[in-house]
C-alpha positions as CSV (number, residue, x, y, z in Angstrom):
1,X,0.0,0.0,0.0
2,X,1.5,3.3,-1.1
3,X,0.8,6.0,1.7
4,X,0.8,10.2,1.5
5,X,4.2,11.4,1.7
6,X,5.2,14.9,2.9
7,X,7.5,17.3,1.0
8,X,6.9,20.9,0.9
9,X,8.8,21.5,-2.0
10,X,7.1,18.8,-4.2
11,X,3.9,19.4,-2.9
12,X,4.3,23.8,-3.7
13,X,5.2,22.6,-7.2
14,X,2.5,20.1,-8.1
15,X,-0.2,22.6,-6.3
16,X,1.1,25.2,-8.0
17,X,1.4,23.1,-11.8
18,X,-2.5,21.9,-11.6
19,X,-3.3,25.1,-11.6
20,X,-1.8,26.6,-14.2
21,X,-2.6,23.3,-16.2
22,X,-6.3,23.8,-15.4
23,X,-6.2,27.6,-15.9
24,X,-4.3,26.9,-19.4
25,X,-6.7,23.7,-20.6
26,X,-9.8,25.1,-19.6
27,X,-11.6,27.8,-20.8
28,X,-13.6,28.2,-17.5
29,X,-13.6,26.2,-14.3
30,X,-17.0,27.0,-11.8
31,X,-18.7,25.5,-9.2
32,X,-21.8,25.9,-6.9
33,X,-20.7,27.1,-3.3
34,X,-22.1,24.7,-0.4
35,X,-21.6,24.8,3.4
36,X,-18.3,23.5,4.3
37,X,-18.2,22.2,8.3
38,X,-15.1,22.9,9.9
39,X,-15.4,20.7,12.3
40,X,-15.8,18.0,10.3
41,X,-13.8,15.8,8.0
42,X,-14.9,15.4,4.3
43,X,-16.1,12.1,2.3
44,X,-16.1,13.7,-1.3
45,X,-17.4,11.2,-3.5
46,X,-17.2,11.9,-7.4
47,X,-17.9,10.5,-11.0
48,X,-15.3,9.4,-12.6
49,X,-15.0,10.1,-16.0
50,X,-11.1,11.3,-17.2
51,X,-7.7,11.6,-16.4
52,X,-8.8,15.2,-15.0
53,X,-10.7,14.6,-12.1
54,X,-8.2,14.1,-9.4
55,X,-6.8,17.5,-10.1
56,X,-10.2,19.1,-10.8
57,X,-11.0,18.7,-7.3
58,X,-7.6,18.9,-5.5
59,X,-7.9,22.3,-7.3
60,X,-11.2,22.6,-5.9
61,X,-10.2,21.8,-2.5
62,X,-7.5,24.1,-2.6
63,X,-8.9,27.1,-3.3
64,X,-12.3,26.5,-2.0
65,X,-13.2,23.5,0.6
66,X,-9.7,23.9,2.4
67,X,-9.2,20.5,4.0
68,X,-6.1,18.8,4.0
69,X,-6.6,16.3,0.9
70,X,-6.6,12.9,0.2
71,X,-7.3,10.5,-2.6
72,X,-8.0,6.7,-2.9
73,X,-6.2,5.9,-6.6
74,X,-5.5,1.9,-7.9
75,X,-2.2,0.7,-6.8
76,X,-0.3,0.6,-10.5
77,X,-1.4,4.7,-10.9
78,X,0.3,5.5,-7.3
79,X,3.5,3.6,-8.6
80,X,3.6,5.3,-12.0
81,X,2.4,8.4,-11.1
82,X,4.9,8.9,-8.4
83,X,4.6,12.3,-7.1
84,X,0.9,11.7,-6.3
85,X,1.8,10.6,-3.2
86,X,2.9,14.1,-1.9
87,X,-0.6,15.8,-2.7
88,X,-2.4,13.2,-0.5
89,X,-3.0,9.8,-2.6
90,X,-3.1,6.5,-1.0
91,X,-3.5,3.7,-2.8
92,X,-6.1,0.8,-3.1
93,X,-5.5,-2.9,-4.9
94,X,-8.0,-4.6,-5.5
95,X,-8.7,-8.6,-5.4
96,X,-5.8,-8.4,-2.6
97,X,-6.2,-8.8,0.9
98,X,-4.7,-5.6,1.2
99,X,-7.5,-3.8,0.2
100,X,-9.1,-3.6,3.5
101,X,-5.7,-2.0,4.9
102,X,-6.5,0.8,2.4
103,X,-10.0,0.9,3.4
104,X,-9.5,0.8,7.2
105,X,-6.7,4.0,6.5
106,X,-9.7,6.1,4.5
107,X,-11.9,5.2,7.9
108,X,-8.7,6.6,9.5
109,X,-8.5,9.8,8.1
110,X,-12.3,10.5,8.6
111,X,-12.0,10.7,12.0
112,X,-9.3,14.1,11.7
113,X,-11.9,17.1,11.0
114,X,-9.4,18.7,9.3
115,X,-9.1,15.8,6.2
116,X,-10.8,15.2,3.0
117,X,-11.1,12.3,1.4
118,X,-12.0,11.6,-2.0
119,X,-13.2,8.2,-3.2
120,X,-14.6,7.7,-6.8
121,X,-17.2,4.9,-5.9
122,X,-17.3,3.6,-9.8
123,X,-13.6,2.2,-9.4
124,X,-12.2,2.9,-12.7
125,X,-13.2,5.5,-15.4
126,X,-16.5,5.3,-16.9
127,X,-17.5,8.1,-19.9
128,X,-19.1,11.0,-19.2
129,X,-22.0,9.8,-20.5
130,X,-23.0,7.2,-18.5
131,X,-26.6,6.9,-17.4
132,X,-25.5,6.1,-13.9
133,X,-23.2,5.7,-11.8
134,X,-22.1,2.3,-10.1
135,X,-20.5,2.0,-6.5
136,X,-17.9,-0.2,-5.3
137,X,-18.6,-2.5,-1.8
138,X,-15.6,-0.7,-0.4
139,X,-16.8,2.4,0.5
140,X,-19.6,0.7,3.1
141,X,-16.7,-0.3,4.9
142,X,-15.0,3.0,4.8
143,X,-18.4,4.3,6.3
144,X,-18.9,1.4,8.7
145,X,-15.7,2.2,10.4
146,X,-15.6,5.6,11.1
147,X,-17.3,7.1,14.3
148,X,-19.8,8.9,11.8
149,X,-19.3,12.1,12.5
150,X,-17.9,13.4,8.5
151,X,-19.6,15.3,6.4
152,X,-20.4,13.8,3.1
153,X,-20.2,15.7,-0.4
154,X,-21.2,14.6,-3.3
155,X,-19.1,16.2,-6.7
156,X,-20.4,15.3,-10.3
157,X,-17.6,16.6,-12.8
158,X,-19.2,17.8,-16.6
159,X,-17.7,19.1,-19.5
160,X,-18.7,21.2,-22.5
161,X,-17.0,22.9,-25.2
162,X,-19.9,25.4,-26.4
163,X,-18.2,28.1,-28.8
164,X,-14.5,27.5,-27.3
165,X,-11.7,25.8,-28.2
166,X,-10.8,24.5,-25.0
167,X,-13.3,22.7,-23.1
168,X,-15.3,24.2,-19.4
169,X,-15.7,21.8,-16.5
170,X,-18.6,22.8,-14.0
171,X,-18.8,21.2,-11.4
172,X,-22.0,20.5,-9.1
173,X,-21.9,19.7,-5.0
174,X,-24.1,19.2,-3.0
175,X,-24.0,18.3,1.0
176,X,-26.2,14.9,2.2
177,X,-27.3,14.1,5.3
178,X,-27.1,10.9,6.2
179,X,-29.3,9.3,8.5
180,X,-27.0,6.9,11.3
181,X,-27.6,3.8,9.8
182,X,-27.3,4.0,5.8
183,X,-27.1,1.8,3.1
184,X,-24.3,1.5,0.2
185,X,-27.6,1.3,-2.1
186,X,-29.3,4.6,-0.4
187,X,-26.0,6.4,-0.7
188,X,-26.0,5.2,-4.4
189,X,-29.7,6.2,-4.9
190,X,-28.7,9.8,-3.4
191,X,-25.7,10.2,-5.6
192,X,-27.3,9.5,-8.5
193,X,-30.0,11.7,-7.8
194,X,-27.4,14.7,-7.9
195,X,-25.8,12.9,-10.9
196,X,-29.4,13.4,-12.6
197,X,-30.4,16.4,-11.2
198,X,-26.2,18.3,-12.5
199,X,-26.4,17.0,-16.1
200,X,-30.1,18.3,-16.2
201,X,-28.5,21.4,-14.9
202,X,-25.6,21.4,-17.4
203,X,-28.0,20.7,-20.5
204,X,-29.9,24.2,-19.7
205,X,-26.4,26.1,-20.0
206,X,-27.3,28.4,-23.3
207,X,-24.2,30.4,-24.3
């Protein structure tokens, strides 16, 4: 299992690159504005639909939520991507018995009101286009094993060209309440809910 590493040095650079990478790819990056608990840790749970995401909401969480951020990837990206270990990824390998050691470490985290963590439920990249989105087992046991007490986002990434060159992400949060004892099928339902509710959003943007 491949854990978060500190170095301020990498870590200034990287932040520092995925945003000028976003601000130079992109013609326009925007988001709703939800309430952000500061005493609470952060499950952010997200589509997952291109190489972007990962930075998309590092960037978000960097200029906006303001947690200290962390990010479930497959085992073969953390090796190969190598400095994704100093902005906060931990990595996952599935059909291992490792895999609950990286699950039991995301319950971890959520119990520091200071961290986010991001999980993308679907496991492995899925178009943009998908009708819905699928959720891994593994995140019940995240949730299972935490005292409870995070606050859960849900983030569904979308992209447009319109009349530009460059394409615009927009991407729509919203905060759920859970009720104590949940379900991985309710938290599916509720996700996908906001997964129907941005892209009927996203199809009313006239430019």
């Amino acid at each position: 299992m491949v854990t978060p590493k500190e170095n301020r040095l990498i870590y200034r650079f990287f932040s520092w690159y995925i945003q000028y990478i976003i601000k130079k790819d992109f013609s326009s990056f925007s988001f709703n504005k939800i309430e952000v608990d500061k005493d609470k840790a952060i499950l952010l749970l997200a589509n997952h639909c291109s190489w972007w995401d990962g930075f998309l909401l590092f960037y978000l969480n960097k200029i906006y939520l303001k947690k200290k951020f962390h990010v479930m990837i497959v085992e073969d990206t953390a090796k190969k991507v190598w400095f994704m270990k100093y902005l906060g990824a931990f990595s996952v390998q599935k059909q291992s018995r490792s895999v609950v050691n990286s699950l039991q470490y995301a319950a971890q985290l959520l119990e520091n009101p200071n961290n986010l963590v991001l999980i993308f439920p679907q496991g492995q990249l899925f178009s943009n286009h998908v009708s819905s989105i699928g959720f891994e087992k593994g995140l019940l046991h995240i949730v299972q094993n935490t005292s409870k007490k995070f606050q859960y986002l849900f983030a569904v990434s979308l992209f447009d060209y319109f009349q530009n060159r460059k394409p615009s992400v927009s991407i729509y949060l919203k905060e759920w309440q859970a009720q104590e004892y949940t379900s991985l099928q309710v938290i599916k339902n509720e996700f996908n809910k906001h997964y129907d509710d941005a892209k009927s959003q996203q199809s009313k943007i006239v430019v």
